[in-house]
Phi, psi and omega in degrees: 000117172293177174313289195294349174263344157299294180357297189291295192308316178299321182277354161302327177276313183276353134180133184305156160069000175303138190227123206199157186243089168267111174235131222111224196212157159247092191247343188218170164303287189334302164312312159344275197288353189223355191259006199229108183249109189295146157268135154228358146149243221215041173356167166328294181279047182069351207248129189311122169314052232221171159224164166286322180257133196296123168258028173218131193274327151327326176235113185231171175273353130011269184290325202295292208314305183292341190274324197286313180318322193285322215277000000 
């Protein structure tokens, strides 16, 4: 299993249904904070919404890294 399918699978675990863009690899906090463009919803057209900064306090790289340590 690589780096980036724990990633995914830890954050499916630290909250489900997260809807998000990584580009790149999540190997440190540093990837953490600049490889991730969080949705936050939806425009006219239909086309994803997004920012750099996280809007869930809940998913920190903290928490993603022990649910990944554990995989």
């Amino acid at each position: 299993m690589t780096n980036l399918d724990k990633f995914w699978k830890a954050l499916l675990i630290v909250k489900p249904n997260t809807q998000l863009t990584v580009k790149g690899d999540i190997n440190s906090e540093e990837d953490f904070n600049n490889n991730i463009k969080w949705n936050t919803g939806v425009d006219e057209n239909n086309r994803a919404i997004t920012t750099t900064v996280n809007p869930h306090s809940e998913i920190t790289w903290t928490a993603v890294k022990v649910e990944m340590d554990k995989l």
